[in-house]
N, C-alpha and C positions, 0 to 999 in steps of 0.2 A: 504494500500500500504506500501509497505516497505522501510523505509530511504533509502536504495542503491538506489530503484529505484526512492526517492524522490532527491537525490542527482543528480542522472542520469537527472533527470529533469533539477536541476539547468545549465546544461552548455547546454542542448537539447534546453531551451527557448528561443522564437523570442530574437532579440535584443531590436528591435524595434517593435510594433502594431501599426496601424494608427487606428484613431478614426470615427467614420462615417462620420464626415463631411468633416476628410480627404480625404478621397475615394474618398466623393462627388466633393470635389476639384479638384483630381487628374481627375475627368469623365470632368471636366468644361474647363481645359487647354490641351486636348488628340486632336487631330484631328477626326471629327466625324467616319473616317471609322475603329479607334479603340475603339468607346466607348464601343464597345458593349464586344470586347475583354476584358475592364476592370472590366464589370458584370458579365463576365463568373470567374474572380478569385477574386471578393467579395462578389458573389453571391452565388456560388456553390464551389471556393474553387480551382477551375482548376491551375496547374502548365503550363507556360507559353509554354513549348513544346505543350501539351494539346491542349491549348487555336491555336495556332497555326495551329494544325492538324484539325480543327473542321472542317467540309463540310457540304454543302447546302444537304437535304432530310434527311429521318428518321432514316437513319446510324448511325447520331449523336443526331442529336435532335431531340425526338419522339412528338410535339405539342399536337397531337390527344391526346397521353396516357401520356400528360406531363411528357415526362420522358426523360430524359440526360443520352445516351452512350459514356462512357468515355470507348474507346477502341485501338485510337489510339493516337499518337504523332509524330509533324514534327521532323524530325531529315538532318544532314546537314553533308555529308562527302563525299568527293571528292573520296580519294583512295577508296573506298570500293562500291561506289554506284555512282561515276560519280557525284554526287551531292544532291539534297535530297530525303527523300523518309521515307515513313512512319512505324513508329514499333509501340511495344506494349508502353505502357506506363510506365514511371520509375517503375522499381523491379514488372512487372509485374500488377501494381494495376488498373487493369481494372474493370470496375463495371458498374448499372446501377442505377442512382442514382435520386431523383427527382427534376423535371425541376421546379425554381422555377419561380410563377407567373410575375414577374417583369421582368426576366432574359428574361422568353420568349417573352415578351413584345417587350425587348431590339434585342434583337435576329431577330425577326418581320421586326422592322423596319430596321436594319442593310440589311437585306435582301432585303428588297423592296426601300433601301434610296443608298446605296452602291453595294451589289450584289455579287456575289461569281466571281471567274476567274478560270477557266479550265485549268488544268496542263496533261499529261501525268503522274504519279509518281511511280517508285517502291514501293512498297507495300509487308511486310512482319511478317505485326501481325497475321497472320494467322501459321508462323511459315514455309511458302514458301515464295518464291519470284515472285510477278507477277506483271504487269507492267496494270493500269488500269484509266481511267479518273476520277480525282476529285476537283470537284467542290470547292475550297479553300475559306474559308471567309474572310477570312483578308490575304490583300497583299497592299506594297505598294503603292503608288499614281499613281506609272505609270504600277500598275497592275503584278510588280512581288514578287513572294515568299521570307521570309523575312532573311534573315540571323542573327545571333546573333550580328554580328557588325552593323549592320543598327538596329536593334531595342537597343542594349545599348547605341546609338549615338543619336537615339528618346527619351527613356528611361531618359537618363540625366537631357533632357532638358524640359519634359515637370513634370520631378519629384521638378528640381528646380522651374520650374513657380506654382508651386503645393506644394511648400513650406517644400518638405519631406526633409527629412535629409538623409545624403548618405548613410544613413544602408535601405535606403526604398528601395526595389528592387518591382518588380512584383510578388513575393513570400511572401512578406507583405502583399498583399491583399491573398492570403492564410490563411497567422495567422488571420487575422481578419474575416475571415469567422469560424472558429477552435475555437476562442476566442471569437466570437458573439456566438453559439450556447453554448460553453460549460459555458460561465457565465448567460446564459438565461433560466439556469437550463434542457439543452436537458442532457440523458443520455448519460453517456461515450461512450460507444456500441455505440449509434447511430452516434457518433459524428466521430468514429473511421468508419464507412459504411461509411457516407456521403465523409471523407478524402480519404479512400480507403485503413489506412495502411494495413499490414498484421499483427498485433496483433494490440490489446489495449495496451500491454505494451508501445508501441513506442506513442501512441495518449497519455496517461498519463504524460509520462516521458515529452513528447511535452509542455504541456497544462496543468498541475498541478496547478498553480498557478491561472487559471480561473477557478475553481472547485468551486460553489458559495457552499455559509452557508446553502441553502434550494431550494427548487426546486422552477421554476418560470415555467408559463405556455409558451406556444413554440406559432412562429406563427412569423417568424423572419427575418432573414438577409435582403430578398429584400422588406419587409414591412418597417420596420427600417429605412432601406436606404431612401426609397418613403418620408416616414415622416418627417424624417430629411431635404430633398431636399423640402418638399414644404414652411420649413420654410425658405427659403433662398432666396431671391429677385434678388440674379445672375443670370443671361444664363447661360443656363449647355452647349451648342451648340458655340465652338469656329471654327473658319476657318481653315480647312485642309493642312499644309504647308508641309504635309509629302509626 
């Protein structure tokens, strides 16, 4: 790689990573009808529109053929759409990427412990506009879609009981999904599929600084997690006040 673009890294990198048992943290203080929301972005790396946009059946989460369609994301705009409604995913990065074991686990019981809520929504990753029922997974307590100020008003306060520091956003668990793979010796390339960007240049300049001395065998993020959580004698399961 070339120092511009090792430079380009320097000011590209997270601020902050949380460390695994941070995440675990952050899953022990969340209200449980978001836990599952929070293994969708340290598990597989989802950006919180993403995570958002997710709906009950194969659309998004293929179980059968373990596999995670990242194709759309909630989005929130009055003038243009009356209110929300769903696009493609930032700068286009749709993919399908693999459902990881733990994740679907998570997923699972989200579905069967909590449950999706039916919206009417525009809908325009297709590149039309059409207006179609979807099953949403994550909605508030009293069952409605979330806007950016209710989840940065959630966001706060369960980052403080979760000890993160104010650079910790929902996009933290991002880099630590980026940063578990790339220091576990997964290949660049793969690591840049799994994110979605549209070159490696941008996953490098991201991530350079995880780039391990020697390759290590792969086998990760939500094993990791699992392991790390069974040394911990806390309830990950806190009371719902959301």
């Amino acid at each position: 790689m070339k120092l511009a673009q090792i430079l380009r890294g320097l000011s590209r990198a997270p601020k902050w990573v949380p460390t695994g048992d941070q995440v675990l943290k952050l899953v022990e203080v969340v209200p449980r009808r978001f836990r599952a929301a929070i293994w969708l972005g340290a598990g597989e790396g989802l950006r919180l529109g993403e995570v958002l946009g997710m709906e009950a059946g194969s659309r998004c989460a293929d179980f059968e053929h373990g596999e995670l369609h990242v194709m759309q994301q909630l989005r929130h705009s009055p003038e243009h759409f009356g209110g929300f409604y769903l696009s493609p995913p930032k700068s286009g990065s749709t993919g399908t990427v693999d459902l990881d074991a733990v994740v679907a686990e998570e997923l699972t019981a989200h579905l069967n412990e909590v449950g999706p809520v039916e919206f009417e929504l525009p809908d325009i990753t297709t590149g039309e506009r059409l207006i179609r029922p979807v099953a949403v997974l994550f909605t508030s307590a009293r069952g409605k879609l979330l806007t950016d100020t209710y989840w940065s008003e959630l966001w706060a306060d369960r980052r403080q009981a979760a000890g993160w520091p104010k650079e910790g956003t929902f996009h933290s668990l991002r880099h630590f999904f980026a940063t578990t793979l790339m220091s576990n010796g997964v290949e660049p390339q793969e690591v840049q599929k799994a994110l979605r960007h549209a070159n490696l240049r941008i996953t490098l300049e991201t991530y350079v600084h995880w780039l391990p001395k020697k390759d290590r065998p792969r086998g990760l993020v939500g094993s990791l997690l699992r392991q790390a959580d069974g040394k911990s004698s806390a309830p990950r399961v806190s009371q719902d006040h959301a």
